[in-house]
MINU-331052 format. One record per residue (C-alpha): residue in one letter; y, z, x. Coordinates in nm, 2 decimals. Layout:
N
<a; <Y; Z; X>>,
...
END
This chain:
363
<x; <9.43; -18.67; 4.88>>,
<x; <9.69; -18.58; 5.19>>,
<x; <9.42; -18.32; 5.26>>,
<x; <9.17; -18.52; 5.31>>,
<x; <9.41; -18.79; 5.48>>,
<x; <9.48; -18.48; 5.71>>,
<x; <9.10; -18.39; 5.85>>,
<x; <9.02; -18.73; 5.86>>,
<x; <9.32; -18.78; 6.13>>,
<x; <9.21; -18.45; 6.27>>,
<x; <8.86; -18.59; 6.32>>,
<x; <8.99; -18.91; 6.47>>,
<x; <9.15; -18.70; 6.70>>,
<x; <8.86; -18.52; 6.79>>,
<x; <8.61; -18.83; 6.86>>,
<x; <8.90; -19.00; 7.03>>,
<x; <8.93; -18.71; 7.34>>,
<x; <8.56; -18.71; 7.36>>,
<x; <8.51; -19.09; 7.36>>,
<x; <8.81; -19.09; 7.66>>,
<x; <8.64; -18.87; 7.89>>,
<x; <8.27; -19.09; 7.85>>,
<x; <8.31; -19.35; 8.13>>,
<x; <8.10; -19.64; 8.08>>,
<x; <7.87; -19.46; 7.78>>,
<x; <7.97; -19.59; 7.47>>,
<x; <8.19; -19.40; 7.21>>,
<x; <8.02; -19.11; 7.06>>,
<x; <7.84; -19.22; 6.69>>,
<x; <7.97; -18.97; 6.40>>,
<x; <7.91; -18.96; 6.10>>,
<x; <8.01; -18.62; 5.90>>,
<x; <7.98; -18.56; 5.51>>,
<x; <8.11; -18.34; 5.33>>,
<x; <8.23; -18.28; 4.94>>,
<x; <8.50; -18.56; 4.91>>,
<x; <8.48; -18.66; 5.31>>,
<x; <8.33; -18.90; 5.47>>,
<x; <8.45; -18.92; 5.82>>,
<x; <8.30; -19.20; 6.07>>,
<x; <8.34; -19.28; 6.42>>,
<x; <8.19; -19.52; 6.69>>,
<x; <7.93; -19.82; 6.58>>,
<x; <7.84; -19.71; 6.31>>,
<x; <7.59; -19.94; 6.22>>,
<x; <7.44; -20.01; 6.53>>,
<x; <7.11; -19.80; 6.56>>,
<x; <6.98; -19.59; 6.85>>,
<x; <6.68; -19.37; 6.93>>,
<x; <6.66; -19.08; 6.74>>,
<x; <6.46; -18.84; 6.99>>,
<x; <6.35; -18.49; 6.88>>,
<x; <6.50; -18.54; 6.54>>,
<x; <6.21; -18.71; 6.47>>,
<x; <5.99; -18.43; 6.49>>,
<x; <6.17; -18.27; 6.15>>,
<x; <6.00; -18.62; 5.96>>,
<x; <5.67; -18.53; 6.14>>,
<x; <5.68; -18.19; 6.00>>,
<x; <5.80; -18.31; 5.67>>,
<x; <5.49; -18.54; 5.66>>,
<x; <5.22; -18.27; 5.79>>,
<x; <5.42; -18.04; 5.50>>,
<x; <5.39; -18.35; 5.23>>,
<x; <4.99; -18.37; 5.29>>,
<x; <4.96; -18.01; 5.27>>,
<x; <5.12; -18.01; 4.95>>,
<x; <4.91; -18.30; 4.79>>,
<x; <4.58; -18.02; 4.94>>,
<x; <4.51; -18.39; 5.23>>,
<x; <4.59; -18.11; 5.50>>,
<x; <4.56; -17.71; 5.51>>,
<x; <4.78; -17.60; 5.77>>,
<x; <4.57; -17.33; 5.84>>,
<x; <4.26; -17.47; 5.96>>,
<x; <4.12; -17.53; 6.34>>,
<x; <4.26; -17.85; 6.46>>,
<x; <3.89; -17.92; 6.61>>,
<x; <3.77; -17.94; 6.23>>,
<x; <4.07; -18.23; 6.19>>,
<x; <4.03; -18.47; 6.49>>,
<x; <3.78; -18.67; 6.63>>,
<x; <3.51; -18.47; 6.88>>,
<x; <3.68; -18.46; 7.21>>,
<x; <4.08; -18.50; 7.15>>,
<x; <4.15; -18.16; 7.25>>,
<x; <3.91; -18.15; 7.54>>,
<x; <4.07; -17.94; 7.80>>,
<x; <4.39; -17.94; 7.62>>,
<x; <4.37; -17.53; 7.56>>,
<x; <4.15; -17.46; 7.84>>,
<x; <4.22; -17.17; 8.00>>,
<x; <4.08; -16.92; 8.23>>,
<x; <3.75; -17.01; 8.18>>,
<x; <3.74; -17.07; 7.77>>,
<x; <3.87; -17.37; 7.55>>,
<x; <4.09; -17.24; 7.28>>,
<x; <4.12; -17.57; 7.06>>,
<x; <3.93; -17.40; 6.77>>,
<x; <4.20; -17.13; 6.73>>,
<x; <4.46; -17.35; 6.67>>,
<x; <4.58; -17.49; 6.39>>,
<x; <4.81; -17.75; 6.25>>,
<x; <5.07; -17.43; 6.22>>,
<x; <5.08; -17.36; 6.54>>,
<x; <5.14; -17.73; 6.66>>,
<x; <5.44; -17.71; 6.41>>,
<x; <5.60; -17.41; 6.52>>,
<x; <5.54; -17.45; 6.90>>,
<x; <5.30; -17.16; 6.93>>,
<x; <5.00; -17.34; 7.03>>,
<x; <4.99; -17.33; 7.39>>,
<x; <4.97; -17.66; 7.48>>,
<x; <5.13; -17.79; 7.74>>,
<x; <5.46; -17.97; 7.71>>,
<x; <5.39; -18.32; 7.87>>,
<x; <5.82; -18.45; 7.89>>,
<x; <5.92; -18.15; 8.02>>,
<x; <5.67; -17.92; 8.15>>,
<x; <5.57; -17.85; 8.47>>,
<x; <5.25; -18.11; 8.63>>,
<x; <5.08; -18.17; 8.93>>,
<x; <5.17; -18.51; 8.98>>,
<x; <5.45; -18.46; 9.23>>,
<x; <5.71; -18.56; 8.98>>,
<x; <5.84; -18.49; 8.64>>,
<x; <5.74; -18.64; 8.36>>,
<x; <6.12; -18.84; 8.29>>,
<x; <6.09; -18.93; 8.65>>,
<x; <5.86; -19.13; 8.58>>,
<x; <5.91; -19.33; 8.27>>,
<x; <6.28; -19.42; 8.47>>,
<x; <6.10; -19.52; 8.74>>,
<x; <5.84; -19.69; 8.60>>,
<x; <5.97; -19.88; 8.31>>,
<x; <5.69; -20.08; 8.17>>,
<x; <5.44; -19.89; 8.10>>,
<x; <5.36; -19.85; 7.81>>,
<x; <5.23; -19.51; 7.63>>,
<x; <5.00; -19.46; 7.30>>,
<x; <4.93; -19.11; 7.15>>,
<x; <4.58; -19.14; 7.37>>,
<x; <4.76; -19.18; 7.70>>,
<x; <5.05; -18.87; 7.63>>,
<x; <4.74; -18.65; 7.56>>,
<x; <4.53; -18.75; 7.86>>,
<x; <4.86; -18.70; 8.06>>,
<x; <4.90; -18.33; 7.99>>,
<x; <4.47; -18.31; 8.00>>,
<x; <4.47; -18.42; 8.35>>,
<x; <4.78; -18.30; 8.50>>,
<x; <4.89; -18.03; 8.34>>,
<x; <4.78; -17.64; 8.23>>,
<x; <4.82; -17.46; 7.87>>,
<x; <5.10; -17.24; 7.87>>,
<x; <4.94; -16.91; 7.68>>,
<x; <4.68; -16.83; 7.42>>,
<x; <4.72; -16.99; 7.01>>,
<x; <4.97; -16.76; 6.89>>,
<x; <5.10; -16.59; 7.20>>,
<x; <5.46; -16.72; 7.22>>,
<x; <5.66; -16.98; 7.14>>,
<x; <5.66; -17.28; 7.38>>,
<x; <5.84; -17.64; 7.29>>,
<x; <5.58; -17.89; 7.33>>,
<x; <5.59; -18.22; 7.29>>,
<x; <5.19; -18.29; 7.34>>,
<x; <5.23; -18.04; 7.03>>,
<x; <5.36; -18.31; 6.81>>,
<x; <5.14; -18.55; 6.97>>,
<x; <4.85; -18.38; 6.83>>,
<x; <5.07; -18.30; 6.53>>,
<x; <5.12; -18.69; 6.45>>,
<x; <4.71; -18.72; 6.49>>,
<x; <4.61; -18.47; 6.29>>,
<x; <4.85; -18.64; 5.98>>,
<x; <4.69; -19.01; 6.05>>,
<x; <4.35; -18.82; 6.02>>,
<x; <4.45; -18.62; 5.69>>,
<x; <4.68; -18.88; 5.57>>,
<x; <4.45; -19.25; 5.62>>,
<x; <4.67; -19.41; 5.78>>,
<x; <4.91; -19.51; 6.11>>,
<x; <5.17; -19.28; 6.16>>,
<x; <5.45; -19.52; 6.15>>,
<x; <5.26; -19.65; 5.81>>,
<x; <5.32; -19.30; 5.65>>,
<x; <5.69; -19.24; 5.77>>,
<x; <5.79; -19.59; 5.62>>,
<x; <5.58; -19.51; 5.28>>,
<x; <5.65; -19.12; 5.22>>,
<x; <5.99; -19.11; 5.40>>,
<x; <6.22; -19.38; 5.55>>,
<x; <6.16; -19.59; 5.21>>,
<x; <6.18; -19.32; 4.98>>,
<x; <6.48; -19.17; 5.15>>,
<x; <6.65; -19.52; 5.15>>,
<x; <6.62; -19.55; 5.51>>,
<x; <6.63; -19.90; 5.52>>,
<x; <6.78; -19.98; 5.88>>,
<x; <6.49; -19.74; 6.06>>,
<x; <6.11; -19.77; 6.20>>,
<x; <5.88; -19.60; 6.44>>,
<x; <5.98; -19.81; 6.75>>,
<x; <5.71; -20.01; 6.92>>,
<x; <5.47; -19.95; 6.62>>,
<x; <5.70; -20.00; 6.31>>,
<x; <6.00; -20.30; 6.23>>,
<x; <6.31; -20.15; 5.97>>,
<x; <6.10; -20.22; 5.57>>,
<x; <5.75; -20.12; 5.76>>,
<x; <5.58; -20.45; 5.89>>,
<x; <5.42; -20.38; 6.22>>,
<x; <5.62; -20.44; 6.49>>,
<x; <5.43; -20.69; 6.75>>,
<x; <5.81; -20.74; 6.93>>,
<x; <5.71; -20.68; 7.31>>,
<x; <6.11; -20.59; 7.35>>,
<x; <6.15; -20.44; 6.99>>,
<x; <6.43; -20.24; 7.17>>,
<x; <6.62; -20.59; 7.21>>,
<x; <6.56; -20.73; 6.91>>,
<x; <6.67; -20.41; 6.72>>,
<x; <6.99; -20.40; 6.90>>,
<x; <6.97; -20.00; 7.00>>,
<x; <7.22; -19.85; 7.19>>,
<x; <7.18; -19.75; 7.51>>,
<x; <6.98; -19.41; 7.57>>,
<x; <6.98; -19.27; 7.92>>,
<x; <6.74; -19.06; 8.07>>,
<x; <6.89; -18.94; 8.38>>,
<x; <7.10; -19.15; 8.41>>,
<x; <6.88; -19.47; 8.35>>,
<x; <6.92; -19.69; 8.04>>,
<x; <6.60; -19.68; 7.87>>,
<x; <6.68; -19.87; 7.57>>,
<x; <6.49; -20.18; 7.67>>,
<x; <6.21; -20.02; 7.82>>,
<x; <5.83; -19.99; 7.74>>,
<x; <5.83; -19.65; 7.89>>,
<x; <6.06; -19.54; 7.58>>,
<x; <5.73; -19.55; 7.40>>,
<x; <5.62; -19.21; 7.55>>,
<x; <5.83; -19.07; 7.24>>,
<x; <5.61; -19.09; 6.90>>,
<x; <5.53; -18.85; 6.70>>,
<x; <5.74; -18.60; 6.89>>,
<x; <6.10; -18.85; 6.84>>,
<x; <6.01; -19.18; 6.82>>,
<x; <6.19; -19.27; 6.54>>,
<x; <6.50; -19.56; 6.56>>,
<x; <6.77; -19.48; 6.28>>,
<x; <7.17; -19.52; 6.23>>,
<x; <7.36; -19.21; 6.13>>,
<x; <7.39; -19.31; 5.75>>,
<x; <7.01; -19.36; 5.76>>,
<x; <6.97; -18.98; 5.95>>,
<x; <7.28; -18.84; 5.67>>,
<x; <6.99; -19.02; 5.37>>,
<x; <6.72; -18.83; 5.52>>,
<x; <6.91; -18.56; 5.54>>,
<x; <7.04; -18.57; 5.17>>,
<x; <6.64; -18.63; 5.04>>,
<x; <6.54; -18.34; 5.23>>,
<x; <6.79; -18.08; 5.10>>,
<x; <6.76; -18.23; 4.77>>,
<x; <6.43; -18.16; 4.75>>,
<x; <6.30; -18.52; 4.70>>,
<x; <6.07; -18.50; 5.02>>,
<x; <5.97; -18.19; 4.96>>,
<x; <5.91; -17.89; 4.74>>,
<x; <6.10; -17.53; 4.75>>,
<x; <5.81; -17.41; 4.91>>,
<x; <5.72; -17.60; 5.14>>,
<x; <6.13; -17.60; 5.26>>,
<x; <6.13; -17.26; 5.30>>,
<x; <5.82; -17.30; 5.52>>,
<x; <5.99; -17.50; 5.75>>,
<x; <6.29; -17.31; 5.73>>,
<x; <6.10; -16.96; 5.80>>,
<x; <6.29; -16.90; 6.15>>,
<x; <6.14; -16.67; 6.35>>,
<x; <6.17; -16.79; 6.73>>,
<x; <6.43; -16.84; 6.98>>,
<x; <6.45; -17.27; 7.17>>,
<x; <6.80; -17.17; 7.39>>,
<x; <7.08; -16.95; 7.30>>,
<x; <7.25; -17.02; 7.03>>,
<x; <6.88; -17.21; 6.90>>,
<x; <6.63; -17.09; 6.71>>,
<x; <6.33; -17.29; 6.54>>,
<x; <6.13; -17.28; 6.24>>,
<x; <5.84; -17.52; 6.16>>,
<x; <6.01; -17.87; 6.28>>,
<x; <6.31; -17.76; 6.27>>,
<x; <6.64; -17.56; 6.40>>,
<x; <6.90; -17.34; 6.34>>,
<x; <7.18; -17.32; 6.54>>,
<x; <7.33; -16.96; 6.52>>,
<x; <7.67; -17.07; 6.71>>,
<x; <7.74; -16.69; 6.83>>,
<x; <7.48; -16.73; 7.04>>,
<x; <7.69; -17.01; 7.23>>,
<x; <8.02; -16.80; 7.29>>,
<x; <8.04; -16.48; 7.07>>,
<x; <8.39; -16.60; 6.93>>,
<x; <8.23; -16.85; 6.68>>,
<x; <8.04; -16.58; 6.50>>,
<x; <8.21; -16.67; 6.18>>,
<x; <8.06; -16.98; 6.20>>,
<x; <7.78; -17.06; 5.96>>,
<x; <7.44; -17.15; 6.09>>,
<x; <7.37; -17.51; 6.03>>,
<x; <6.97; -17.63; 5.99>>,
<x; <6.84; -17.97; 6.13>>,
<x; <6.71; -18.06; 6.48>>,
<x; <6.84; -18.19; 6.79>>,
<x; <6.73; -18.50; 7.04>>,
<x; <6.78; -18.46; 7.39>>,
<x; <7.00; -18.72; 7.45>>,
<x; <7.26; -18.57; 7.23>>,
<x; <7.12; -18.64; 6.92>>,
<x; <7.21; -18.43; 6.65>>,
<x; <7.10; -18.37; 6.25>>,
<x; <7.26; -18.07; 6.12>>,
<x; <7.33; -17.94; 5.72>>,
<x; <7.50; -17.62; 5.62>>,
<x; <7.34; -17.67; 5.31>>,
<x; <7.58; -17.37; 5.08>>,
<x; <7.88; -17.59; 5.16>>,
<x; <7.72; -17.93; 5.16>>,
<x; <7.82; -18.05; 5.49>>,
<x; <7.60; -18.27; 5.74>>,
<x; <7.71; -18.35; 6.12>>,
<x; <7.51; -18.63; 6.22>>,
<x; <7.58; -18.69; 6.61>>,
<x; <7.45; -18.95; 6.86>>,
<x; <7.61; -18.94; 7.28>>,
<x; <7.33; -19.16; 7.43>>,
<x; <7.25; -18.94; 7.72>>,
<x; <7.06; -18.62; 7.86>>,
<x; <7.37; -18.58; 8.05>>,
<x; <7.59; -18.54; 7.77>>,
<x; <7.37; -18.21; 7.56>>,
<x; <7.64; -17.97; 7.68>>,
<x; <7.95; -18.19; 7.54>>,
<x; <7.73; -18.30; 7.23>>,
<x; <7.75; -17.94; 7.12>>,
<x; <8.16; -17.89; 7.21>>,
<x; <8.20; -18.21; 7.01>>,
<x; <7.98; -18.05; 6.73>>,
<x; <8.19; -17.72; 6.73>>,
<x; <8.47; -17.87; 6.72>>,
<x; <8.46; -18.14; 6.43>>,
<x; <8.27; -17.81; 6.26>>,
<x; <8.58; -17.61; 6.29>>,
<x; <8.79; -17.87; 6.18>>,
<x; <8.59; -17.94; 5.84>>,
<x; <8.52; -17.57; 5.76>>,
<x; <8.94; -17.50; 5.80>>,
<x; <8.99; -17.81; 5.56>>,
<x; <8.79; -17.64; 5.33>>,
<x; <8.97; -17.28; 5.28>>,
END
């Protein structure tokens, strides 16, 4: 018992000199598990915007179908989607390449689709630009695509190289309502959040917590989230938040994010198969990053070379300092939320450091 009365004040510590240094962001939301630990910090219970973690649910779902034979991975996405979704989507140098890719590539990034939140457009202004600046609009899976259609240019050939994309997961999202018969939000509250007990979460704008449709026109307000900024602008009440869907639009808590978490590793989402498909890493996001089929491994050596004894954790990470990450050997899950694209740098020293602290509990 003092041991664990020990990390759980060394934790403390930990999320207290982060939470000091955060002006007016609120305190850093924690939640860490670990065999006989459970270590909280921050509103706990309040929920927030998930971001990218959300794309390792829309994988899980795309793997799900392809399990029950509604999806083959392997197939052009052009045989999949309505006549004229990818129109112009893979054009380039003179020939369309929508009939070489397939739902793989859009999970793994190597599509070559453009990247519609943080790729490069002609409009004179990036993409976060303007949902800050121009906070009610509102943006459905039709409108993300037709923004990187019209304004933006594939990145390589189906295949090529690995290139995050957003629009990916867009097209990812589609492709599983096509396969799967229903909304998106539909089949996240019916194969996931409710299996996975995820009882305080939904697909914002689309989606309420128990999976009633959400007709809210400030479902941001009446969920209570906590803030979320986007260069510097609180977005957490804005209908421009809605340009995240099937790529991270999912609202959750971190026990809810720890239960998905716990259902995926224990194989209650999904088979062994189909895990180690997701978990087949074999390209580099950032140093330190590397991705797999929805999902991430963080290999910490590649942060600073002097945390090479750390192990590599699996999970994704949201780009307002959102993070989901198991070391699944030693059963422990860091579940992170900072609220801001400004904070990704101290998200990961906050990581590292309640990491450290756990693992040397556990010698």
């Amino acid at each position: 018992m003092a041991r664990h009365t020990d990390i759980a004040a060394d934790l403390t510590k930990v999320t207290d000199r982060f939470a000091r240094r955060r002006a007016s962001l609120p305190d850093p939301q924690v939640l860490v598990r670990a065999p006989g630990l459970e270590f909280a910090a921050g509103d706990r219970d309040r929920r927030f915007h998930a971001a990218s973690v959300g794309k390792m649910m829309t994988a899980t779902l795309a793997l799900q179908l392809a399990e029950t034979g509604a999806l083959d991975l392997d197939v052009p996405i052009t045989a999949l989607l309505p006549a004229g979704e990818t129109d112009r989507l893979f054009a380039r140098e003179g020939r369309d390449a929508a009939a070489s890719v397939t739902p793989h590539h859009l999970l793994t990034h190597t599509s070559g689709v453009a990247d519609y939140f943080d790729g490069p457009n002609d409009t004179g202004e990036s993409f976060t630009s303007r949902v800050t600046r121009r906070r009610d609009e509102l943006y459905t899976a039709g409108r993300l695509l037709a923004f990187s259609r019209e304004h933006q240019r594939p990145v390589g050939a189906p295949g090529e190289r690995f290139s995050y994309s957003d629009t990916g997961y867009v097209l990812l999202a589609r492709v599983i309502e096509e396969a799967g018969g229903a909304p998106l939000g539909t089949q996240l509250h019916d194969r996931i959040l409710g299996p996975a007990g995820m009882d305080a979460s939904c697909l914002l704008f689309h989606t309420m917590p128990g999976g009633t449709a959400s007709v809210d026109p400030d479902p941001g307000a009446a969920l209570g989230i906590a803030p979320i900024l986007v260069d510097g602008v609180d977005l957490s009440r804005a209908r421009s938040l809605s340009c995240d869907w099937g790529g991270g639009g999912v609202v959750s808590t971190v026990d809810d994010l720890h239960r998905f978490a716990a259902a995926w590793h224990g194989g209650a989402l999904l088979g062994d198969a189909s895990r180690e498909r997701m978990t087949r890493i074999e390209h580099r996001f950032r140093p330190g990053i590397h991705y797999g089929a929805g999902l991430m491994e963080l290999r910490y050596a590649g942060f600073f070379p002097l945390l090479f004894g750390l192990p590599r954790t699996i999970g994704h990470l949201g780009v307002t300092g959102v993070h989901l990450f198991s070391d699944p050997a030693r059963d422990i899950t860091i579940v992170l939320n900072l609220h801001s694209t400004a904070e990704m740098t101290d998200s990961f020293q906050l990581h590292i450091r309640l990491l450290q602290k756990v693992l040397g509990s556990m010698r």
